[in-house]
N, C-alpha and C positions, 0 to 999 in steps of 0.2 A: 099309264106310264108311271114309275115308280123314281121317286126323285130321288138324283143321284147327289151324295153328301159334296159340298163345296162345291158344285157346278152351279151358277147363277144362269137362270135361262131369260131371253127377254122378246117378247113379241112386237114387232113397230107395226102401226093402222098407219096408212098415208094415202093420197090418191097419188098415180102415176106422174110425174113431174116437177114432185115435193122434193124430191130428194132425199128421202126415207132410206134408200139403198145403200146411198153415198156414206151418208151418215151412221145407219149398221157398219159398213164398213172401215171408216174416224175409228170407231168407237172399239172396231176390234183391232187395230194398229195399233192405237193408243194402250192396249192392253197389253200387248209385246214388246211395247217400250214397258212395260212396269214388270215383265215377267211371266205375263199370266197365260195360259194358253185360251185360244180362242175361236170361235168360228163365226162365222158370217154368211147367212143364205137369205138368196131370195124366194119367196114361194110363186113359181113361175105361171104364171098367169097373163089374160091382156095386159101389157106395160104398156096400156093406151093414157095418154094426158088425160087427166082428171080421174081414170078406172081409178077402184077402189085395187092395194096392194097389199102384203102382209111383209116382212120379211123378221130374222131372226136374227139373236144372236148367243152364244153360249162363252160362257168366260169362267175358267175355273184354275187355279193353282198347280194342279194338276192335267195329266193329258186328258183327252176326254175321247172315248170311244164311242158315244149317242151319236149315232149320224141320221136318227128321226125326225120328223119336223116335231116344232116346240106344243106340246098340248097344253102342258100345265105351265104357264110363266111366272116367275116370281116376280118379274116387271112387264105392264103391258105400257107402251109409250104411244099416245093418238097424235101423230102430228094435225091432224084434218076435223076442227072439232064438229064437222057436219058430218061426219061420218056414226058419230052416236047414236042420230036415229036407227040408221039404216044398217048399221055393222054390229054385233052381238061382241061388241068389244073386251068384256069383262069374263068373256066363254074360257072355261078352264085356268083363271087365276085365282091361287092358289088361296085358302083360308090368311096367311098371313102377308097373303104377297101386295103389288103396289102397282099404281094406276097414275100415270103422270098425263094428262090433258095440256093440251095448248088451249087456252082458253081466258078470258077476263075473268071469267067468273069465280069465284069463291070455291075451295075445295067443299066446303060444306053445303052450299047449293049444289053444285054438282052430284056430292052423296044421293040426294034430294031427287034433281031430276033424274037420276040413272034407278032411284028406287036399290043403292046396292049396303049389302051388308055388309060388315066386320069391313077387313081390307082397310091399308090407307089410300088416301087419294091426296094427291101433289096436285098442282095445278100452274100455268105461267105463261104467260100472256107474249107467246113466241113470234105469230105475228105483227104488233106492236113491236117488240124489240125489234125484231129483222130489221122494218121501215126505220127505225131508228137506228138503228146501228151500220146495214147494210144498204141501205136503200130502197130493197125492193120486199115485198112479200115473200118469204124464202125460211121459213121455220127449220130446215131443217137444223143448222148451227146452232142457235138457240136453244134446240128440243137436247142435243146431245150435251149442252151444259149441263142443262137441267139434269138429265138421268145422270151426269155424272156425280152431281151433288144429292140423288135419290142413292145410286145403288153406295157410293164410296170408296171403291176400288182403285180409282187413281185419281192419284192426286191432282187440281185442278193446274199448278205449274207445267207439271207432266205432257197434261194434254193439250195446253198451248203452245209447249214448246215443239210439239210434236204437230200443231195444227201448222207455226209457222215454218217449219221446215217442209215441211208437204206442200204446203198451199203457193208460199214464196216465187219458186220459180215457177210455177204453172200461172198463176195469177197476182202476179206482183203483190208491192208490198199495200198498198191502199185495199184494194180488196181483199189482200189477208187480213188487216189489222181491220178493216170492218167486220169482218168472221171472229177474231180474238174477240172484239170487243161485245160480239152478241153470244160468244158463248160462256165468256166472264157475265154478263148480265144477266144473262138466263139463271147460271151456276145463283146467284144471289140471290134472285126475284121470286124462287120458286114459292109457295107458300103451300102449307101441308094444312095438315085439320088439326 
C-alpha cells in the first residue's frame, strides 16, 4: 500500500467489549468538528466479549478515497495490553510511525519486551485511570485521550466539548464528566521514550 500524502491512518488492538469501536468512532466525530475528513471501520470478525478486534481509522484534511483496510498505520493504539503476546501488533507500522499501549509499564521496557526497532512508543496506564476516573475498567476513553495527544490533530478542548455534547444526553452529566475527566488524564499521563 503506498502512503497517501496527509492521510493519517490508525489501527486499534482491543478484545470485543472494550469499546475500541466506540471509540474509532469519538475519534472520527471529533475530527469533523475540527474539519478534517474522516473514516471509521470495523474489521468484522467474531464481536464475541473478550475475541481479539482490530478496527481503523483514517483522518485527513483532505477527502480521502482508500476504502482498503489500514496495512501500514502511522498509529497502532492496544487498548488490551494482553494482547501483545498473542497479536503481531506492530505488523505493518510504518518506519516512522507510533505505538501507544495501555500499560503501567515504561515505554522503554515495552521497546524491550516487544524486541521492536526505530518507531516511537507512548505508553499510559488507561486501565488505572478508567477505575479512577470512571469507575469501572473501561479504557477505551482514556486510550482516545491519549492518541489524541500522540497524533495532535485536534485540539484537546475540541474533543471534550464534543465528548460532552454526545455523551450528555445519552448518559447524563456524572458519567460524562467521568469520561472528560479520563480522557483529560489520559491526554496528560501519556509518557513517550
Amino acid at each position: 500500500a503506498n502512503r497517501v500524502e496527509g492521510i493519517t491512518e490508525i489501527r486499534w488492538h482491543a478484545r470485543g467489549g472494550q469499546g475500541a469501536v466506540t471509540a474509532a468512532k469519538l475519534l472520527a466525530e471529533m475530527a469533523l468538528a475540527k474539519d478534517l475528513y474522516f473514516q471509521a471501520f470495523p474489521e468484522y470478525g467474531p464481536e464475541r466479549m473478550g475475541a481479539p478486534i482490530q478496527c481503523f481509522n483514517r483522518l485527513s484534511a483532505a477527502p480521502i478515497s482508500l476504502y482498503t483496510g489500514v496495512d501500514e498505520p502511522d498509529l497502532v493504539i492496544v487498548v488490551d495490553p494482553t494482547l501483545l503476546g498473542t497479536v503481531d501488533v506492530a505488523r505493518g507500522l510504518r518506519e516512522d510511525g507510533r505505538l501507544l499501549v495501555n500499560t503501567p509499564a515504561s515505554p522503554a521496557s515495552l521497546r524491550a519486551t516487544l524486541g521492536l526497532q526505530g518507531r516511537q512508543i507512548y505508553t499510559v496506564d488507561a486501565t488505572r485511570i478508567s477505575l479512577e476516573t470512571i469507575g469501572r475498567a473501561m479504557p477505551n476513553t482514556p486510550m482516545l485521550g491519549a492518541a489524541l495527544r500522540v497524533l495532535g490533530l485536534i485540539p484537546l478542548e475540541v474533543a471534550v466539548g464534543y465528548l460532552r455534547e454526545s455523551f450528555t444526553p445519552k448518559f447524563g452529566a456524572k458519567v460524562t464528566e467521568g469520561n472528560v475527566a479520563a480522557m483529560e488524564r489520559a491526554y496528560a499521563e501519556v509518557q513517550q521514550e
